[in-house]
C-alpha positions as CSV (number, residue, x, y, z in Angstrom):
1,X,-35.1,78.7,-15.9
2,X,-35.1,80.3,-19.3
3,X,-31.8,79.5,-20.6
4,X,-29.8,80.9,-23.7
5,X,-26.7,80.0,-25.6
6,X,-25.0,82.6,-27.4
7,X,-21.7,81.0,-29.6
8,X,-18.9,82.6,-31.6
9,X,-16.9,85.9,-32.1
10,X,-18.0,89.4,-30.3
11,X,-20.3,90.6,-33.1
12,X,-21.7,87.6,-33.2
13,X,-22.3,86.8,-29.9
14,X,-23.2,90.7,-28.9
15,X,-25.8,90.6,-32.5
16,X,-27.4,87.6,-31.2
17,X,-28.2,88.8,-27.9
18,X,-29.4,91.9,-28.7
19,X,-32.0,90.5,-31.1
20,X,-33.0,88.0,-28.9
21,X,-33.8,90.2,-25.9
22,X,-34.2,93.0,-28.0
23,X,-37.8,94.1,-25.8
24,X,-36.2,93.4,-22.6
25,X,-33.4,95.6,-23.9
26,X,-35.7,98.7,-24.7
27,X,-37.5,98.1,-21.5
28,X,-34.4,98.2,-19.6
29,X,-33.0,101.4,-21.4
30,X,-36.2,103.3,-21.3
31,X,-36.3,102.6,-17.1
32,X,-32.2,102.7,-16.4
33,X,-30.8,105.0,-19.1
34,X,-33.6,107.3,-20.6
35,X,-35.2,107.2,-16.9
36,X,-38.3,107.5,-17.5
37,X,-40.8,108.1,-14.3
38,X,-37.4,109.1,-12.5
39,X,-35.0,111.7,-12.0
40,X,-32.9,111.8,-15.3
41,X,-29.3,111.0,-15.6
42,X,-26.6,114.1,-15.3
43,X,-25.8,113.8,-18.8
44,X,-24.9,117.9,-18.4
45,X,-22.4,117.1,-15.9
46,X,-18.9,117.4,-17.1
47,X,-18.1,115.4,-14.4
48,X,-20.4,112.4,-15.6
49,X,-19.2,112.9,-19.5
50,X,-15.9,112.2,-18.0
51,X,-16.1,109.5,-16.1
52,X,-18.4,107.8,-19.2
53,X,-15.5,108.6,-21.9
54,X,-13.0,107.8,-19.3
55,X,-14.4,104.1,-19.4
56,X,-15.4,103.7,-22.7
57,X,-11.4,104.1,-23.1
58,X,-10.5,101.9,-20.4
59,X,-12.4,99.3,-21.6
60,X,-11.5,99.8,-25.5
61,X,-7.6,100.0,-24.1
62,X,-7.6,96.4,-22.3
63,X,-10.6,94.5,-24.0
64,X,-11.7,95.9,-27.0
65,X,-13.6,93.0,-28.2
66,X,-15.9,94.4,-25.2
67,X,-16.6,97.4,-27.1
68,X,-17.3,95.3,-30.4
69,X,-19.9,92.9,-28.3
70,X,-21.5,96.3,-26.5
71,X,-21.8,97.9,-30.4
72,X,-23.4,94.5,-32.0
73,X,-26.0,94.3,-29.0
74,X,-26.9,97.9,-29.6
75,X,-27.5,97.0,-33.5
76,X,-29.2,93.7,-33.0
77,X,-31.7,95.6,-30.1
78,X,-32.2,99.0,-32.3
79,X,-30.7,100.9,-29.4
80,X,-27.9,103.7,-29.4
81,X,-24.3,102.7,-28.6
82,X,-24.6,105.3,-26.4
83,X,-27.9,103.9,-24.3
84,X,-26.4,100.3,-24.1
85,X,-22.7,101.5,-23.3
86,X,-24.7,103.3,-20.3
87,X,-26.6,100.2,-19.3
88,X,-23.1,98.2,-19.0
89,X,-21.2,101.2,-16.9
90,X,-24.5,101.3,-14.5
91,X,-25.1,104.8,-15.0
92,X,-27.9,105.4,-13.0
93,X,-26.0,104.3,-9.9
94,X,-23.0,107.1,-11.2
95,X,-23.4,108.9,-7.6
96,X,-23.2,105.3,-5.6
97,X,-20.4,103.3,-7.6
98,X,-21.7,100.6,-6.6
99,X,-24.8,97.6,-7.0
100,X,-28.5,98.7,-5.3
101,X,-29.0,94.7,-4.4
102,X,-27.5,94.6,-0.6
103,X,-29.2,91.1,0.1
104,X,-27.1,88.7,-2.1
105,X,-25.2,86.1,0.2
106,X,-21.9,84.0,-0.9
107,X,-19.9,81.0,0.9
108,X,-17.4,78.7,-0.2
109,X,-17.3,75.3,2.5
110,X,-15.4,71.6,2.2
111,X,-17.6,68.5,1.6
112,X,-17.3,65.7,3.3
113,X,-15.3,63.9,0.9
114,X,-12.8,66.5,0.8
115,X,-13.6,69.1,-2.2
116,X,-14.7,72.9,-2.0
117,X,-18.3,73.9,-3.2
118,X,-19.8,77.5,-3.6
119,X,-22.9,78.5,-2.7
120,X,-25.1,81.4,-2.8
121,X,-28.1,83.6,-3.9
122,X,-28.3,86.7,-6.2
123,X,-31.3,89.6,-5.3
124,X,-32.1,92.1,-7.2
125,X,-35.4,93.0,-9.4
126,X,-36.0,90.2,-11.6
127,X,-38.0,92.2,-14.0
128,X,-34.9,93.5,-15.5
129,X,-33.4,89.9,-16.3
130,X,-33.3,87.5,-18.9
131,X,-32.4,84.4,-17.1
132,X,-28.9,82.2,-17.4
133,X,-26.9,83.3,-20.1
134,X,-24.2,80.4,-21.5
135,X,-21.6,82.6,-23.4
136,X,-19.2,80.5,-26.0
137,X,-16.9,82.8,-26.8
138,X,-14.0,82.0,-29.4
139,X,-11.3,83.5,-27.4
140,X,-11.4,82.2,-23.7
141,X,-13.6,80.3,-21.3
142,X,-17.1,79.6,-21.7
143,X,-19.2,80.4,-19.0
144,X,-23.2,80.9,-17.3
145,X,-23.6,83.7,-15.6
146,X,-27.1,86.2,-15.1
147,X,-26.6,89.8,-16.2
148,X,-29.5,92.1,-16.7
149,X,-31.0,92.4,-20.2
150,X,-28.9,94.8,-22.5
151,X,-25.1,94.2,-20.6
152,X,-22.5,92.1,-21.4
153,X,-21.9,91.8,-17.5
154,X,-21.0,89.1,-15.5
155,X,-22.2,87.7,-11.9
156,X,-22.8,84.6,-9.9
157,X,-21.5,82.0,-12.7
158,X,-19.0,79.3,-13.3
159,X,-16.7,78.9,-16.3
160,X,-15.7,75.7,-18.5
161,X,-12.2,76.1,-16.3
162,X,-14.3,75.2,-13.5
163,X,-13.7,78.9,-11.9
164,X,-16.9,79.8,-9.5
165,X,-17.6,83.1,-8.7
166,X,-19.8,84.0,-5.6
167,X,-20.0,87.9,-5.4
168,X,-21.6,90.5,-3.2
169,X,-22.4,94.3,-3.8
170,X,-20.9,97.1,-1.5
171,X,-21.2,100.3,-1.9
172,X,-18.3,102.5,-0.2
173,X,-19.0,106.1,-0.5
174,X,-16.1,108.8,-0.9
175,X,-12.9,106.6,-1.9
176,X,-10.2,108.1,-3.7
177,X,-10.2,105.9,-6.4
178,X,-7.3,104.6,-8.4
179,X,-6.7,104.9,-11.6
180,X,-8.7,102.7,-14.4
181,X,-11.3,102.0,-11.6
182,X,-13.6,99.8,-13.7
183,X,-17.2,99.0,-13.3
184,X,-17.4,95.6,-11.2
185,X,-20.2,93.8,-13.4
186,X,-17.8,94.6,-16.0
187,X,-14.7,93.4,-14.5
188,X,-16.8,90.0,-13.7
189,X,-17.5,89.1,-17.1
190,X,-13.5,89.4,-18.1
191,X,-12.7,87.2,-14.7
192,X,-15.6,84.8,-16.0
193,X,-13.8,84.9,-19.5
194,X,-10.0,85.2,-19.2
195,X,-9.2,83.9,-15.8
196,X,-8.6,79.6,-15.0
197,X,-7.7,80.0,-11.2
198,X,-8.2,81.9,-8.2
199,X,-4.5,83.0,-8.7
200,X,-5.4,84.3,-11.6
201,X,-8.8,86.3,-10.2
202,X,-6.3,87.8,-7.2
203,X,-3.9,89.3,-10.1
204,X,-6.7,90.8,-12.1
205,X,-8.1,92.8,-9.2
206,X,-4.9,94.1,-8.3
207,X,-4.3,95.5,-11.8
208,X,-8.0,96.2,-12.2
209,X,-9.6,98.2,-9.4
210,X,-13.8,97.6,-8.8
211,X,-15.8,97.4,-6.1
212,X,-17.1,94.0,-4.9
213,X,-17.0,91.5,-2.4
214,X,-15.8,87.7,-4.0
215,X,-15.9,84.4,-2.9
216,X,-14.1,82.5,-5.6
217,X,-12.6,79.0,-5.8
218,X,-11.3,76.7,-8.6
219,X,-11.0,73.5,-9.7
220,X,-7.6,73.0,-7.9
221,X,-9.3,73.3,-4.8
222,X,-8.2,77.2,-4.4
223,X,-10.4,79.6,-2.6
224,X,-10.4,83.5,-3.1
225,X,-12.7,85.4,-0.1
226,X,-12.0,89.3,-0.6
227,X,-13.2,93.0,-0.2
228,X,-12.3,94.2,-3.7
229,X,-12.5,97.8,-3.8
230,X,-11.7,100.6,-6.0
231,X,-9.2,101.8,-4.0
232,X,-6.9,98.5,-3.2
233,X,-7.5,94.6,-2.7
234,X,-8.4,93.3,0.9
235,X,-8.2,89.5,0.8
236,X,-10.2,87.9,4.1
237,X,-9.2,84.2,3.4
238,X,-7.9,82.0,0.7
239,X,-9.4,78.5,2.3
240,X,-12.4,77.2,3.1
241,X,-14.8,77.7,5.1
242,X,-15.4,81.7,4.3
243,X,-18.6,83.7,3.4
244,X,-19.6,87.1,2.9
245,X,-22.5,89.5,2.2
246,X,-23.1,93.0,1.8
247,X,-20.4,94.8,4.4
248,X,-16.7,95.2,4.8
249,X,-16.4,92.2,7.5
250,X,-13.2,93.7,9.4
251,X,-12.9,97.2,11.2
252,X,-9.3,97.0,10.4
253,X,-10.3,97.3,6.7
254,X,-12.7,100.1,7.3
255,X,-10.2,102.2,8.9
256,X,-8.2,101.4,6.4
257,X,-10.4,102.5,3.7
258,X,-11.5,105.6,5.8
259,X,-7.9,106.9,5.3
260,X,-8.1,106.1,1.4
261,X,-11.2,108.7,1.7
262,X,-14.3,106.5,2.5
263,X,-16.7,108.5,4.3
264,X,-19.9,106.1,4.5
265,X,-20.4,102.1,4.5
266,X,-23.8,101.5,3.6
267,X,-25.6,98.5,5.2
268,X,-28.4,96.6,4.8
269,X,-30.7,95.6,8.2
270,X,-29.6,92.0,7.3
271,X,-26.4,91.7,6.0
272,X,-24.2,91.4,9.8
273,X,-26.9,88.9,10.3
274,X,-26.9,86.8,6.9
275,X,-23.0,86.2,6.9
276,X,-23.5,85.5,10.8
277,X,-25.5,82.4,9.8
278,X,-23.2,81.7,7.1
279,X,-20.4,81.3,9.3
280,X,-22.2,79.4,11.7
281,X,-23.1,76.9,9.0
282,X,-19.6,76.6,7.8
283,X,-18.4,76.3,10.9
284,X,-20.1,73.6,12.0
285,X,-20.3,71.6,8.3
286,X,-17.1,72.1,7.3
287,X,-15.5,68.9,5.7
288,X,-18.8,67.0,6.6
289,X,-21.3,68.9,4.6
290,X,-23.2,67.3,1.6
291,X,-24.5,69.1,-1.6
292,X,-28.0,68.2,-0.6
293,X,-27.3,69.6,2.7
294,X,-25.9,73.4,1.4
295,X,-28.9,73.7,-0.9
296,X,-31.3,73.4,1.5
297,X,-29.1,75.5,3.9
298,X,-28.9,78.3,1.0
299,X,-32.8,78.0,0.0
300,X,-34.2,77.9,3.4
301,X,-36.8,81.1,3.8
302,X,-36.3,80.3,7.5
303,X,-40.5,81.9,8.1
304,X,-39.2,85.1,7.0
305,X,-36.1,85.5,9.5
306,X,-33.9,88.2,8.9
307,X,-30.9,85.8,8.7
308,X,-32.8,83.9,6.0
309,X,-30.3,83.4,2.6
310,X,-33.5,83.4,0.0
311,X,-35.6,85.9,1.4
312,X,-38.4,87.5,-1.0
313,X,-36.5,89.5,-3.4
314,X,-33.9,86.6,-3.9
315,X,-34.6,85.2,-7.7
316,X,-31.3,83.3,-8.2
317,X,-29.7,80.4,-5.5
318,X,-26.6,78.8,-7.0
319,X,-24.7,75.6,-6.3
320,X,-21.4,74.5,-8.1
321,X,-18.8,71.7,-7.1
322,X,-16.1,72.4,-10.0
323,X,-13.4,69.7,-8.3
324,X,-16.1,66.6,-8.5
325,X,-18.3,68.3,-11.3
326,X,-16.6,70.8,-13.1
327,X,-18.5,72.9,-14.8
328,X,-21.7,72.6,-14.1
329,X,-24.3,74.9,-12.2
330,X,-27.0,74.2,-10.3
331,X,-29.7,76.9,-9.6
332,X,-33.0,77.3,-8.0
333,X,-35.3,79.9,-8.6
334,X,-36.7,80.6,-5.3
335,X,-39.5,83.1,-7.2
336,X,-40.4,81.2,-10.0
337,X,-40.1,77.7,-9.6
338,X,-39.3,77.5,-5.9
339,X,-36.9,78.0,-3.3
340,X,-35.8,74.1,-3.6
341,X,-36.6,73.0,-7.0
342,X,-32.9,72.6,-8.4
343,X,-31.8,72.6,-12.2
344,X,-28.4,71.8,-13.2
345,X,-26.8,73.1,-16.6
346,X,-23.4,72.4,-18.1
347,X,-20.6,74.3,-19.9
C-alpha cells in the first residue's frame, strides 16, 4: 500500500501534498476538471457558477483552514485554485450530487469478546488515487483516510480518537436541498478531523447537510448507521449489528424523501443483494465473530457472485477495532496485493 504522512499547519500540509502527487494531480484535473475526451463542465451555467461560489463560501464561512489547504495544494501541484477547488466540490458529478462508485459495502458487528469492529470496502477507479493518506494536522485528530489525488477529502478512515468511518455513496436525484448543503467527501474529512464520537458525527450532519450513507462507531463502543442526505438525517440504528450499501434501506424513508422532492433513487444490480449478505453475516456472528473471521467475510470474491463484498473494481477492504486497538487500520488491497493480504497502519 503506498503510504504518506503529511504533518503540520494547512499550508503546510496542503504544500506538501500537492508537490508530492503533483502528476497524479495534473492527471486528475486534466480527466475530472478540464475534461478532456469528455463532455466539458457547464462552466457557462449561471446555475453552476452559483452553486461553485456558493461553496467556496460555505466552506471559507465554517473551515477556512480548508480553503488555505485547497490554495497550498494548488501551489505545490502548479494547478489553478480554481481546477483544484473543482476537484474537491466533484464538479463533474454537478448534475448527480452525488459519488459514481455504487459498489462500496460498510458493517459495523460485536466480537466475541464484547467490542464493535467496522468493516468494509471502497470501489471506485483506482487510477485516480494515491493510496492511504495519514493527515497530522495541528488543530484536531489525526487520521488515514484515501481521497483521490488533488482533494483534501475524506473517506473510509479512522482517526487518533479511534472514530471509524464506514461510508457508502447514494445518489438521490431532485431533493430540495437545504441550505449550506455541502459536498459529502468534504464533509468526511471535517468528521475525520474535528469529531471524537459518534455523538459528535450525529450533530455535524444535522447542522451540515450531504449526501451519504455512514456506518460509524467509536471507541466508547457507540455506533452511528444513517442515510445522511441533503435534505435531513435518517438514522437506521445506533448498535451493532448494522450495514449498508448503495440504497436508501427503508421505504418509509423513500417516501419520505419523495415528499422533500426526490424524484429518482439510483441503484446498482448489486447493492439489495450486498447489504443482504451483510446482514446475514451479522446476524448470525454477532457477539461471536473474530477479526480474522470478518476479513475474510469482507475479502471473499465469492467466484464472482453478485453478493460478493470485493468484487473487481473494489481496490480498498478496511478493518478497524478502535475499543481493543484504537487507532489503527487494517487494509487489503484486493487489486494490488490481494484480496486477503492484510496491512495494518497506526495513527
Amino acid at each position: 500500500m503506498l503510504y504518506s504522512v503529511f504533518k503540520g499547519a494547512p499550508e503546510q500540509i496542503g504544500y506538501a501534498y500537492g508537490q508530492k502527487f503533483s502528476d497524479l494531480i495534473r492527471q486528475n484535473t486534466a480527466i475530472l476538471v478540464k475534461r478532456t475526451g469528455f463532455e466539458p463542465l457547464p462552466e457557462s451555467n449561471p446555475e453552476f457558477c452559483a452553486w461553485i461560489t456558493g461553496q467556496e463560501d460555505i466552506i471559507s464561512k465554517y473551515w477556512p483552514w480548508l480553503i488555505t489547504e485547497i490554495k497550498a495544494a494548488a501551489e505545490g501541484s502548479g494547478q489553478s485554485f480554481r481546477d483544484i477547488l473543482f476537484l474537491n466540490l466533484r464538479a463533474w458529478q454537478y448534475s448527480l450530487y452525488g459519488a459514481p462508485q455504487q459498489l462500496c459495502s460498510s458493517m459495523v458487528i460485536t466480537l466475541a469478546g464484547g467490542s464493535i469492529a467496522n468493516a468494509g470496502a471502497l470501489d471506485d477507479d483506482r487510477r485516480y488515487y494515491q493510496g492511504l493518506v495519514h493527515i497530522v494536522p495541528d488543530t484536531g485528530y489525526a487520521f488515514l483516510t484515501f481521497p483521490i489525488g488533488g482533494t483534501c477529502w475524506g473517506n473510509r478512515g479512522i482517526n487518533s480518537a479511534g472514530l471509524c468511518i464506514g461510508e457508502s455513496s447514494q445518489i438521490i436525484q431532485g431533493l430540495n436541498k437545504f441550505p449550506e448543503t455541502i459536498c459529502a467527501d468534504i464533509a468526511v474529512r471535517i468528521i475525520l478531523q474535528t469529531c471524537r464520537t459518534v455523538r459528535e458525527v450525529r450533530e455535524f450532519c444535522t447542522r451540515h447537510p450531504f449526501t451519504l450513507n455512514l456506518v460509524c462507531c467509536d471507541a466508547e463502543g457507540g455506533v452511528f448507521c444513517a442515510h445522511a442526505t441533503s435534505a435531513g438525517l435518517f438514522e437506521i440504528s445506533d448498535s451493532a449489528p448494522c450495514a449498508l450499501t448503495n440504497h436508501v434501506s427503508d421505504d418509509s424513508i423513500m417516501q419520505s424523501l419523495n415528499s422533500r422532492g426526490a424524484q429518482s433513487f439510483p441503484e446498482s444490480p448489486t447493492t439489495r443483494l450486498r447489504r443482504g449478505r451483510l446482514l446475514s453475516f451479522c446476524k448470525s456472528m454477532n457477539g461471536s465473530a473474530g477479526s480474522d473471521e470478518i476479513k475474510k467475510f469482507i475479502a471473499d470474491r465469492l467466484s464472482g457472485r453478485r453478493d460478493s463484498t470485493c468484487p473487481p473494481g473494489n481496490i480498498v477492504l478496511t478493518y478497524a477495532n478502535s475499543q481493543n486497538e484504537k487507532g489503527k487500520l487494517w487494509v487489503a488491497e484486493p487489486q494490488i496485493t490481494g484480496h486477503e493480504e492484510w496491512e495494518v497502519f497506526s495513527l
